[in-house]
Each structure stands twice: as C-alpha cells, then as structure tokens.
PyMOL CGO cylinders between C-alpha atoms (Angstrom):
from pymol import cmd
from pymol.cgo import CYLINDER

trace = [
    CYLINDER, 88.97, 141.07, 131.34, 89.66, 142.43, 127.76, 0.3, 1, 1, 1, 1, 1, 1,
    CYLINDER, 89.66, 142.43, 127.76, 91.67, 139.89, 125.32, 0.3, 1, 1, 1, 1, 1, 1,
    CYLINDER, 91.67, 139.89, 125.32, 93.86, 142.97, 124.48, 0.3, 1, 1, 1, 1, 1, 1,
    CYLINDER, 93.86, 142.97, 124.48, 94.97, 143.87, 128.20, 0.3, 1, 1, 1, 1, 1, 1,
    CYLINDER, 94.97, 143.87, 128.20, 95.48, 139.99, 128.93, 0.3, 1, 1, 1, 1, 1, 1,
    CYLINDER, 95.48, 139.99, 128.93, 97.65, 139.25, 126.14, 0.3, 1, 1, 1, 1, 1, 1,
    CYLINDER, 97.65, 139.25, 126.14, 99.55, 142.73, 127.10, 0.3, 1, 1, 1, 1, 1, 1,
    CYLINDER, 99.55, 142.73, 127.10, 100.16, 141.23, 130.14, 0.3, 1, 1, 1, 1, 1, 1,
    CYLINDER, 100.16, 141.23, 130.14, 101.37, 138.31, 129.13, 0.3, 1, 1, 1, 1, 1, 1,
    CYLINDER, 101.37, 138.31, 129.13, 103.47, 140.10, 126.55, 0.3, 1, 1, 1, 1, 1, 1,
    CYLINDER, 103.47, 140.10, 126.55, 105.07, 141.53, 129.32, 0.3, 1, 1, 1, 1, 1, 1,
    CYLINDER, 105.07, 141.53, 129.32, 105.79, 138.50, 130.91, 0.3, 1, 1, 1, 1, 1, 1,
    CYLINDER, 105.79, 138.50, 130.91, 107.20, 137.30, 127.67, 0.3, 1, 1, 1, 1, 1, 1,
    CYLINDER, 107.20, 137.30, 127.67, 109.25, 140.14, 127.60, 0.3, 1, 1, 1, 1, 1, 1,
    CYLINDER, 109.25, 140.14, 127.60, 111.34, 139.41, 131.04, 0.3, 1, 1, 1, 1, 1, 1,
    CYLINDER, 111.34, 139.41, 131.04, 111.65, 135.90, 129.97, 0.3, 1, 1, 1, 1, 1, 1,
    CYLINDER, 111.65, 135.90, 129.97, 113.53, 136.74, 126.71, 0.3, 1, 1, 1, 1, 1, 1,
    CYLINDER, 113.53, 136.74, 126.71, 115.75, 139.83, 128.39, 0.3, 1, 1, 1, 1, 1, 1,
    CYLINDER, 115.75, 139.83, 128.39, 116.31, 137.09, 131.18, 0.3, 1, 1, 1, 1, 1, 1,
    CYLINDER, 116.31, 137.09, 131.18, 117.16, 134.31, 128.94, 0.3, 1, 1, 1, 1, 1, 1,
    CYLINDER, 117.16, 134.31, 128.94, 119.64, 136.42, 126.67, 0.3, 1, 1, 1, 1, 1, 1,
    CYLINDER, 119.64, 136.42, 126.67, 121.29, 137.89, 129.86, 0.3, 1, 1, 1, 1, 1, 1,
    CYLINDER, 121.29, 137.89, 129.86, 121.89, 134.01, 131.27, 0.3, 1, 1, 1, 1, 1, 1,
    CYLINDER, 121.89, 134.01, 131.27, 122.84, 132.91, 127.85, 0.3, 1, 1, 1, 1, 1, 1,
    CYLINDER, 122.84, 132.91, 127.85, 125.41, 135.56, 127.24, 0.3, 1, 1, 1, 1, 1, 1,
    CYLINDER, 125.41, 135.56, 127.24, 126.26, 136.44, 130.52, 0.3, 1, 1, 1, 1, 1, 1,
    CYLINDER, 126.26, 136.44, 130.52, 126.78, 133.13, 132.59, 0.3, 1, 1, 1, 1, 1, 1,
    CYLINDER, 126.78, 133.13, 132.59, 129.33, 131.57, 130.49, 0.3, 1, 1, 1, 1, 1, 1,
    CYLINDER, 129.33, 131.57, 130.49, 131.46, 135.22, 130.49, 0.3, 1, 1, 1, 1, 1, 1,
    CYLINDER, 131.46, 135.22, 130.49, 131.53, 135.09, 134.19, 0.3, 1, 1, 1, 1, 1, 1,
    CYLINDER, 131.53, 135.09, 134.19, 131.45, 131.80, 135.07, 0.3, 1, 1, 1, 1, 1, 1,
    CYLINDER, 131.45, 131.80, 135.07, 135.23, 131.63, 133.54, 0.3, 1, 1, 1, 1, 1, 1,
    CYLINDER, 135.23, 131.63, 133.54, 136.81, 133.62, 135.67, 0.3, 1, 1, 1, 1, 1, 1,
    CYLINDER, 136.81, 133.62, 135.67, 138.08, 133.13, 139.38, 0.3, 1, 1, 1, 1, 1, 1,
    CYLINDER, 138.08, 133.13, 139.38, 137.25, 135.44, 141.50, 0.3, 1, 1, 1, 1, 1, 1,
    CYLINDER, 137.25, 135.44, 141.50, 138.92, 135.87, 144.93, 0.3, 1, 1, 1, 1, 1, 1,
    CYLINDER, 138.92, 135.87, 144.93, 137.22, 138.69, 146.76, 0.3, 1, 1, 1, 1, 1, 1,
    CYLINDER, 137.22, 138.69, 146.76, 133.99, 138.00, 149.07, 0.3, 1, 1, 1, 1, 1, 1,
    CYLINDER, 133.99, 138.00, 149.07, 131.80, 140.70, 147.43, 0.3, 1, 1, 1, 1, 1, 1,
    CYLINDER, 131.80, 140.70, 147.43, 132.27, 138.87, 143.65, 0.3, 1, 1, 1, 1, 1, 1,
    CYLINDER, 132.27, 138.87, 143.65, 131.55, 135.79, 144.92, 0.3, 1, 1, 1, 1, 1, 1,
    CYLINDER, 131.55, 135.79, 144.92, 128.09, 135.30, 143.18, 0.3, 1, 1, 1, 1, 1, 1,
    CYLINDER, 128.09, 135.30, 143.18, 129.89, 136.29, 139.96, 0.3, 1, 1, 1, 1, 1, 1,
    CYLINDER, 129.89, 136.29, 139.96, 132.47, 133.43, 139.25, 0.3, 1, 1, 1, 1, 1, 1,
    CYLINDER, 132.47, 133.43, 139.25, 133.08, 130.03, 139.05, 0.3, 1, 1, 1, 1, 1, 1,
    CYLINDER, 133.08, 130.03, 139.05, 130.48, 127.59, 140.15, 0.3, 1, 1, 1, 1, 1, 1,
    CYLINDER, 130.48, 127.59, 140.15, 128.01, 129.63, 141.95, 0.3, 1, 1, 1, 1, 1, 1,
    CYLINDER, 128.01, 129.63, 141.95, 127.59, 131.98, 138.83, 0.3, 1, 1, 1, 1, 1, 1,
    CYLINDER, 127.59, 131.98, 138.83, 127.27, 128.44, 137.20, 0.3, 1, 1, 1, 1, 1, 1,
    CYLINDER, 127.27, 128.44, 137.20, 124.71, 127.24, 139.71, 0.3, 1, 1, 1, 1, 1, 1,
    CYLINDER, 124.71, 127.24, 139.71, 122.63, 130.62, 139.46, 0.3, 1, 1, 1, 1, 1, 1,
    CYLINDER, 122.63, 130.62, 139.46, 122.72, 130.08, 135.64, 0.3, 1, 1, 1, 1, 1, 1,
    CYLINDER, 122.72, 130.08, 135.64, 120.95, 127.18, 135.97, 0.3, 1, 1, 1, 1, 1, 1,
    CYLINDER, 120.95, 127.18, 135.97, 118.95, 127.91, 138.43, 0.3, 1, 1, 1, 1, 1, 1,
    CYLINDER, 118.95, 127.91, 138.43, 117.46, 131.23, 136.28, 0.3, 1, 1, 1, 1, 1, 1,
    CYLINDER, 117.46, 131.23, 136.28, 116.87, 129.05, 133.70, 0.3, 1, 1, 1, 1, 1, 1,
    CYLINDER, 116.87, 129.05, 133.70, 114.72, 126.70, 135.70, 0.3, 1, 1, 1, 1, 1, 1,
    CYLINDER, 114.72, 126.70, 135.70, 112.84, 129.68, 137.08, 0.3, 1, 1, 1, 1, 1, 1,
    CYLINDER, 112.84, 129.68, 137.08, 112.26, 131.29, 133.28, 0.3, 1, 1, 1, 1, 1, 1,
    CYLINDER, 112.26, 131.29, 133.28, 110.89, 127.54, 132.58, 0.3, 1, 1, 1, 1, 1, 1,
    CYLINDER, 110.89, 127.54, 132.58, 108.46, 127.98, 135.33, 0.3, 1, 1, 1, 1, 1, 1,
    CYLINDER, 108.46, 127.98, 135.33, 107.65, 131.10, 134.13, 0.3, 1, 1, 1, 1, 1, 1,
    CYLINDER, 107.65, 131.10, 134.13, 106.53, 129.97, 130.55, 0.3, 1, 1, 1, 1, 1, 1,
    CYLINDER, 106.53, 129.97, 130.55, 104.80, 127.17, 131.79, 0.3, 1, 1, 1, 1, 1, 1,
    CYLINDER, 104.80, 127.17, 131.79, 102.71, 129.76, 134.24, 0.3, 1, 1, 1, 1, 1, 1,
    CYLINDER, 102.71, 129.76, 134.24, 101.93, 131.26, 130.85, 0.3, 1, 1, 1, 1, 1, 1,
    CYLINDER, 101.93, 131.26, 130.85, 101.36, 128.71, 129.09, 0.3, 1, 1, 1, 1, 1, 1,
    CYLINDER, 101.36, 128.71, 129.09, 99.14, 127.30, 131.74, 0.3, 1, 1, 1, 1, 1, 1,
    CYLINDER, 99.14, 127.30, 131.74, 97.70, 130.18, 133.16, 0.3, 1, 1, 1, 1, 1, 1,
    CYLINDER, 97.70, 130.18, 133.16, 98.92, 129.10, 136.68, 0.3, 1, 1, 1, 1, 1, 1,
    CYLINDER, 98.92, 129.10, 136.68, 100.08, 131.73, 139.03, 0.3, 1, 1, 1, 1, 1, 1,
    CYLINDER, 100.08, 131.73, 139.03, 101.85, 129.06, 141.17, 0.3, 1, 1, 1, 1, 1, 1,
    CYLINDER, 101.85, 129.06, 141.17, 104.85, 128.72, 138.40, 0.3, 1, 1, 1, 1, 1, 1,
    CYLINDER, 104.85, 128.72, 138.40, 105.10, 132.62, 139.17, 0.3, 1, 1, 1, 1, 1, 1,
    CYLINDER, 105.10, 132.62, 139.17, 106.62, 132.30, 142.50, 0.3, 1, 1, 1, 1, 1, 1,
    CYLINDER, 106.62, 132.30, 142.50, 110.11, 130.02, 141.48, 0.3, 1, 1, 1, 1, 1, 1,
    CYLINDER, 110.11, 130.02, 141.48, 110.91, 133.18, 138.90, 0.3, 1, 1, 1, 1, 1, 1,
    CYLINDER, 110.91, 133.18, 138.90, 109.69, 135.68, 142.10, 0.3, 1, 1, 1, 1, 1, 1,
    CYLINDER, 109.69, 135.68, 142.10, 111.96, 133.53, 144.51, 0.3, 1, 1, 1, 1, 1, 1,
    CYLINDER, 111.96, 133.53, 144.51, 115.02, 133.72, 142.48, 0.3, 1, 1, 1, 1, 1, 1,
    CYLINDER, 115.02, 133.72, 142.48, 114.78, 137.22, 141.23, 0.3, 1, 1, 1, 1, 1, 1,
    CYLINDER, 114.78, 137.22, 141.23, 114.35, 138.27, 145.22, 0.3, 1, 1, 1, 1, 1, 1,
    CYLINDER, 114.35, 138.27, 145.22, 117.69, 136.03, 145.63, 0.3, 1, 1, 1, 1, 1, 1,
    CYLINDER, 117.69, 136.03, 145.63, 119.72, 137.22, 143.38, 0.3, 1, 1, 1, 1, 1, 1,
    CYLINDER, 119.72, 137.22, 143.38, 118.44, 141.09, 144.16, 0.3, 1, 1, 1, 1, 1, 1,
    CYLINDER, 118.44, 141.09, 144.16, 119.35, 140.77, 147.78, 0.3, 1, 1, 1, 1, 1, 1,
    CYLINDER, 119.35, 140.77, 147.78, 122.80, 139.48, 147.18, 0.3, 1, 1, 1, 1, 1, 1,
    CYLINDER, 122.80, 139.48, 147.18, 123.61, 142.23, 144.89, 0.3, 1, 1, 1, 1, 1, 1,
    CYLINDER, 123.61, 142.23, 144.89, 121.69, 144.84, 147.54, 0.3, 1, 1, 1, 1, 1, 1,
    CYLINDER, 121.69, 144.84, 147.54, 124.06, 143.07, 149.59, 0.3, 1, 1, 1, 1, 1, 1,
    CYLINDER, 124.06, 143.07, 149.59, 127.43, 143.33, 147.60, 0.3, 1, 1, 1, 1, 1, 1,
    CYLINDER, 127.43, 143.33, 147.60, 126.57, 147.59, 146.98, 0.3, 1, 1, 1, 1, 1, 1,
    CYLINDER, 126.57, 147.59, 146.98, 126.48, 148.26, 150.48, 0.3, 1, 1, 1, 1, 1, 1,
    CYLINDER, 126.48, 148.26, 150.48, 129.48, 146.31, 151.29, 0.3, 1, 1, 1, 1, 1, 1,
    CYLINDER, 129.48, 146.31, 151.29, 131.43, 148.15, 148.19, 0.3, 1, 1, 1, 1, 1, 1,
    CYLINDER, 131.43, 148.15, 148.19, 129.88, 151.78, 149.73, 0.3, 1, 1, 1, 1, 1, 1,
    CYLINDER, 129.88, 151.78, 149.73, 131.29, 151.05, 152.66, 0.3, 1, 1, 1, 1, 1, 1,
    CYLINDER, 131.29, 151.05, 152.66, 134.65, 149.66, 151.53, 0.3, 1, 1, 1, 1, 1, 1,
    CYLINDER, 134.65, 149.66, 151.53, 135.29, 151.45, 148.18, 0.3, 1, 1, 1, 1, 1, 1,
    CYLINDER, 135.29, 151.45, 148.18, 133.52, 154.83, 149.81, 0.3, 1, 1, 1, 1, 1, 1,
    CYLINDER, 133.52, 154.83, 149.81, 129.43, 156.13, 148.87, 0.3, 1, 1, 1, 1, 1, 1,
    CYLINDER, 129.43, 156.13, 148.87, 130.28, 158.61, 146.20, 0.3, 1, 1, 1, 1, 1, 1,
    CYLINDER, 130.28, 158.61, 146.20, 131.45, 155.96, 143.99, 0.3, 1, 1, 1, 1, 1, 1,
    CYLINDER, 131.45, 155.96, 143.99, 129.23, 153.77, 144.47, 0.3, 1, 1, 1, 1, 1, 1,
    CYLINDER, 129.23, 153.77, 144.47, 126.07, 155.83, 144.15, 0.3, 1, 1, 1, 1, 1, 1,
    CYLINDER, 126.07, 155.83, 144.15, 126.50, 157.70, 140.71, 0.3, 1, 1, 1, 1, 1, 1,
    CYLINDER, 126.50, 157.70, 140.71, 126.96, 154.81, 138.88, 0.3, 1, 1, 1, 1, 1, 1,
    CYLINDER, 126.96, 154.81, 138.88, 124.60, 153.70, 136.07, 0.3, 1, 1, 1, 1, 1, 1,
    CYLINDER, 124.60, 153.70, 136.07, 123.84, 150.18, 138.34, 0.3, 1, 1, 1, 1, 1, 1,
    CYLINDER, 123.84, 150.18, 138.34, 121.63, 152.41, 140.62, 0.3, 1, 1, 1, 1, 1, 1,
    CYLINDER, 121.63, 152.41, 140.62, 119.77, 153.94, 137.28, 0.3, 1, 1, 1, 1, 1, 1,
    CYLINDER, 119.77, 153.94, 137.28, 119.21, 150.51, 136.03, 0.3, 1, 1, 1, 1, 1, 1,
    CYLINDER, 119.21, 150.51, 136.03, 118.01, 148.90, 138.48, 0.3, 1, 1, 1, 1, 1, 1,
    CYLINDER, 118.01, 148.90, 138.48, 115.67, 151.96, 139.49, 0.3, 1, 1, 1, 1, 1, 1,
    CYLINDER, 115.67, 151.96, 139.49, 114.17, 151.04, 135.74, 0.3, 1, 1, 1, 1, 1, 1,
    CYLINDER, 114.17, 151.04, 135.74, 114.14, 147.09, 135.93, 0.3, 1, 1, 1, 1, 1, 1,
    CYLINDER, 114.14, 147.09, 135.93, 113.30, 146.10, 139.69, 0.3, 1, 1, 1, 1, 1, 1,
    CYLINDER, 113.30, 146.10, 139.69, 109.82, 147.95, 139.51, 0.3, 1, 1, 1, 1, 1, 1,
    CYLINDER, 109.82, 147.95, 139.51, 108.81, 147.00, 136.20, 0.3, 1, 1, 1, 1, 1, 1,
    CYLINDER, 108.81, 147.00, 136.20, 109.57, 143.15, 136.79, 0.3, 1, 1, 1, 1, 1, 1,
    CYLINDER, 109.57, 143.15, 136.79, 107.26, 143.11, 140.11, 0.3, 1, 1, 1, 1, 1, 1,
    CYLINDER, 107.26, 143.11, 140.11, 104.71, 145.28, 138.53, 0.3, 1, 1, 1, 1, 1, 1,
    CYLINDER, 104.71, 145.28, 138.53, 104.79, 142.50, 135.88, 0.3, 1, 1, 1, 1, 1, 1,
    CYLINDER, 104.79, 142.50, 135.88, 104.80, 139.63, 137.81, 0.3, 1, 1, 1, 1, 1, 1,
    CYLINDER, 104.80, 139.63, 137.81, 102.12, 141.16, 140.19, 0.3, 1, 1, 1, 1, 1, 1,
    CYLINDER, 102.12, 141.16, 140.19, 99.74, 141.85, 137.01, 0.3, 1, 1, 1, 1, 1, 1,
    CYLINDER, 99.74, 141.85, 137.01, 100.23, 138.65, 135.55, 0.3, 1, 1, 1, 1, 1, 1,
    CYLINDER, 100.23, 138.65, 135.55, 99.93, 136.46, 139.27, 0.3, 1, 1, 1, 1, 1, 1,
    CYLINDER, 99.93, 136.46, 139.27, 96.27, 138.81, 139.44, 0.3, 1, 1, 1, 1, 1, 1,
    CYLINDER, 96.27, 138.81, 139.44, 95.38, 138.19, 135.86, 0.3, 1, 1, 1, 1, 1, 1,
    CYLINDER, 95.38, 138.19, 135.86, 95.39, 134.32, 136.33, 0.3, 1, 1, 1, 1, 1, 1,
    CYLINDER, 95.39, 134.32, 136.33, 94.07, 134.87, 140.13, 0.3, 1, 1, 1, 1, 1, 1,
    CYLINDER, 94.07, 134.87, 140.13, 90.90, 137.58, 139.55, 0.3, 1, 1, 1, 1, 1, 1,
    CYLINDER, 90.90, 137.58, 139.55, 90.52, 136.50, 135.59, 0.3, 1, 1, 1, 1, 1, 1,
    CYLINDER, 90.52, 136.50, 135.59, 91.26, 132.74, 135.29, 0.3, 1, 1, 1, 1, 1, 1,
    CYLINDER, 91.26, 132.74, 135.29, 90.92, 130.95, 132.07, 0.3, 1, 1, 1, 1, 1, 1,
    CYLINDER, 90.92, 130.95, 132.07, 87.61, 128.79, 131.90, 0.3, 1, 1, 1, 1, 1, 1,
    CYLINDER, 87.61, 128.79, 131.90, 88.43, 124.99, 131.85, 0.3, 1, 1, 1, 1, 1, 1,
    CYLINDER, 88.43, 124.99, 131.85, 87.58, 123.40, 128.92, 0.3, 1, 1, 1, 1, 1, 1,
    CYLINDER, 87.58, 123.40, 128.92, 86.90, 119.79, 130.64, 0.3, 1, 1, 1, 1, 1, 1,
    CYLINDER, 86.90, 119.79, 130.64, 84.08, 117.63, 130.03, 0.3, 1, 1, 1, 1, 1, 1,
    CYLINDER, 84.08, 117.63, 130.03, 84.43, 115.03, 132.39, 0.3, 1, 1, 1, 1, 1, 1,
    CYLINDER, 84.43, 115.03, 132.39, 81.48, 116.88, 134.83, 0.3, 1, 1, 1, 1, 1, 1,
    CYLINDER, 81.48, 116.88, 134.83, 83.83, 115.71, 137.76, 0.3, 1, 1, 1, 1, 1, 1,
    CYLINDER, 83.83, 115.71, 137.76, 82.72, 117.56, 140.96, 0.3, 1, 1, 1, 1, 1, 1,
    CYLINDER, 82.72, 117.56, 140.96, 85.09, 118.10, 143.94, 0.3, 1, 1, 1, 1, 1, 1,
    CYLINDER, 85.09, 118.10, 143.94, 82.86, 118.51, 147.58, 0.3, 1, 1, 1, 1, 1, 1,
    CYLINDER, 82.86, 118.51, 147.58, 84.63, 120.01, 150.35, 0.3, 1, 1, 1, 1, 1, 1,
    CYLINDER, 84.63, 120.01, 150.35, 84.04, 117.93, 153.62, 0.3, 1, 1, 1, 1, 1, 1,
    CYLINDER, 84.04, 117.93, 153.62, 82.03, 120.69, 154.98, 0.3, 1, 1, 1, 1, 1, 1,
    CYLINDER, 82.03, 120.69, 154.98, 79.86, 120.80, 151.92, 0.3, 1, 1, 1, 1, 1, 1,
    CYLINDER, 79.86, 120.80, 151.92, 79.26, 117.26, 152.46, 0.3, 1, 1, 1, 1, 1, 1,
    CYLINDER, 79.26, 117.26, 152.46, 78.19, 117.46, 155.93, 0.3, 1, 1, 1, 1, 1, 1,
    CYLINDER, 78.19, 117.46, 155.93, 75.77, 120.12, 154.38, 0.3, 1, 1, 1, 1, 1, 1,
    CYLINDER, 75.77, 120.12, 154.38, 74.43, 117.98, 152.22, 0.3, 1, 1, 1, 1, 1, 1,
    CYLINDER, 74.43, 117.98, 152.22, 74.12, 115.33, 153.91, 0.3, 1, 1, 1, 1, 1, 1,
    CYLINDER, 74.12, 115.33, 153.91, 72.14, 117.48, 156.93, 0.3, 1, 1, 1, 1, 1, 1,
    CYLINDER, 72.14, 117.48, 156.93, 69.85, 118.80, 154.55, 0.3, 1, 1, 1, 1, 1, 1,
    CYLINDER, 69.85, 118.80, 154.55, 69.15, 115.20, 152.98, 0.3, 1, 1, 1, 1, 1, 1,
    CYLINDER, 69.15, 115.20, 152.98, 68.33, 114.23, 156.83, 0.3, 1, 1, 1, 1, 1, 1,
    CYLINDER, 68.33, 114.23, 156.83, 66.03, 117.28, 157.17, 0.3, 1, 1, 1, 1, 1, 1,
    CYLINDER, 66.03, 117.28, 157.17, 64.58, 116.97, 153.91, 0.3, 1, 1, 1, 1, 1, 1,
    CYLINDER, 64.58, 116.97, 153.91, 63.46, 112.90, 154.79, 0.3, 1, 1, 1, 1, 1, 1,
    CYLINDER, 63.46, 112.90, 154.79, 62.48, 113.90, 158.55, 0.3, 1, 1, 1, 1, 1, 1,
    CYLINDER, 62.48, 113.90, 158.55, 60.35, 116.58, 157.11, 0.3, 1, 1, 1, 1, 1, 1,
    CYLINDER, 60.35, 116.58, 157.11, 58.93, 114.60, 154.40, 0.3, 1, 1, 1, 1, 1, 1,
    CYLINDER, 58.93, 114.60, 154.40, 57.87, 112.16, 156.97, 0.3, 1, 1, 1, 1, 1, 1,
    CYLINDER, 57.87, 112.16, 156.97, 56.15, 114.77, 159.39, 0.3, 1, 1, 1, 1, 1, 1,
    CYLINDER, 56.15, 114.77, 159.39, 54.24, 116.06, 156.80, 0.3, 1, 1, 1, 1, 1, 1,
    CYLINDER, 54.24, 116.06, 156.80, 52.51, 112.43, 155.80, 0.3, 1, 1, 1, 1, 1, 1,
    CYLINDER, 52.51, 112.43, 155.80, 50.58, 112.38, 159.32, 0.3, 1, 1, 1, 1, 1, 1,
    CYLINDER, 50.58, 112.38, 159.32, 47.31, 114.57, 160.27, 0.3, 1, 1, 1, 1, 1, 1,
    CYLINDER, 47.31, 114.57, 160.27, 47.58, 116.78, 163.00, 0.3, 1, 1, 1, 1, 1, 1,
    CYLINDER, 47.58, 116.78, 163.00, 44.69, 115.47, 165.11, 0.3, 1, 1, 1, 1, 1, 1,
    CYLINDER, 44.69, 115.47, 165.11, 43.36, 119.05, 166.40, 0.3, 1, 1, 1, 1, 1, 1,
    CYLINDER, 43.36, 119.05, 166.40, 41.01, 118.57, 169.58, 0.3, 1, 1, 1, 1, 1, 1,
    CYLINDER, 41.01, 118.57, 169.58, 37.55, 120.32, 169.66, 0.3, 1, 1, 1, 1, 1, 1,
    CYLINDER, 37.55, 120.32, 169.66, 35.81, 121.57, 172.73, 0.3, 1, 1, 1, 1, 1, 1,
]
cmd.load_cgo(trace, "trace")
C-alpha cells in the first residue's frame, strides 16, 4: 500500500483519539458532578458517567497501542465501547421522542452531529482494521523461528515417509522376464 495513504489512515485514527480524549477530559468531570434523577440521563451523571470515563480512556489506550503496533485486535475494545455508548444514547432519543414528542426531538443539532461523526468513525476504524489486516507491517525478527500447524506436520511428515519408501524402491532392479 502507499506510505502516504497508510499514514492518512492512521492520521485518521489519530484524529478520533484526540477528539475522544478532549471530549472525556472535558466532558466527564462536567457531568459526572451532577445527580441526575430521571431514567433517560442515567448514563450522564454520577458514577456511571465516571465509569464510562474510564472505560473510554482504556479503549483510546487500546486504540494507540493498535497503532502503534499495527494490531487490528486493539481496534475492537474502542469498536465495543463506541457501539455501547451509541446504543444507549439511540436508546435515550427514542425514549425522549416518545415522551417529550418527535418534533422536538428530531430537529435538533444531535441528529446533524451524529449523521457527521457515527459514519466517519466506522469508516475509520474499518480502514485502519483492513490496513493492518490486507497490508500488515513486515516483522523485523531475526530469530528464523518457524510455527507448523499440526496439519502441516502431518504433511511433512507423510511426505518424509514417501520420500524414504520411494527412495528404497528405487535401489532394487526390476527383474523383467523374457520369453
């Protein structure tokens, strides 16, 4: 793959972990402060906006280590959280259309934003999991360390049993009778 489209990719990356960090930095402490009562602001006070806090930040650590690494299996904490916290808000819009009434709901800026961030954080993640999936960084080890799979080693070892049954039938003379 070209060097410029794989470090745009990871820029990109880089890019949702800094907007992610800033938004947990600022916006965690602001909401974890206040008590909230109702069921649909649940995920926004007191210890559970706490809780998510931390658990974002542990999924934006993943996320630079799966950059930093090149491995696409730090993606999926980052993914798993993202899809959390998404549903619950899905969640807490429908229950406000219903309660608070679908005009009010819908023409608000929430809808516009996440119209612009949702896509652009899965196209992300999905170009950055098939970057290090299709395009993988070469390993620079020397050790020459070879990992068989057990049915490559039955392979091998059949063929070394052909190869030494072989060699052994070729050694004698066909004895070919003449009439």
């Amino acid at each position: 793959m070209d060097k410029y489209l794989r470090q745009f990719i990871k820029y990109q990356a880089c890019m949702i972990i800094m907007f992610t960090l800033t938004m947990v930095v600022m916006i965690t402490p602001a909401i974890a402060q206040s008590n909230t009562q109702e069921i649909e602001n649940l995920r926004f006070g007191g210890t559970v906006a706490t809780i998510f806090g931390f658990t974002w930040t542990i999924a934006v650590c993943c996320l630079m280590i799966a950059i930093q690494k090149e491995d696409k299996r730090f993606i999926f904490p980052y993914l798993g959280v993202f899809v959390l916290d998404l549903s619950l808000l899905l969640l807490r819009e429908f229950y406000l259309m219903i309660t608070r009434g679908f005009f009010i709901e819908v023409f608000t800026i929430k809808i516009f934003i996440a119209t612009l961030i949702v896509p652009y954080v899965f196209a992300s993640l999905f170009a950055l999991h098939r970057l290090f999936t299709v395009d993988p960084i070469q390993s620079q080890r020397s050790e020459g360390f070879v990992r068989f799979d057990r049915n490559e080693m039955t392979v091998v070892e059949n063929n070394q049993t052909n190869a030494t049954n072989n060699a052994a039938n070729h050694t004698t003379i066909p004895v070919v009778a003449c009439s």
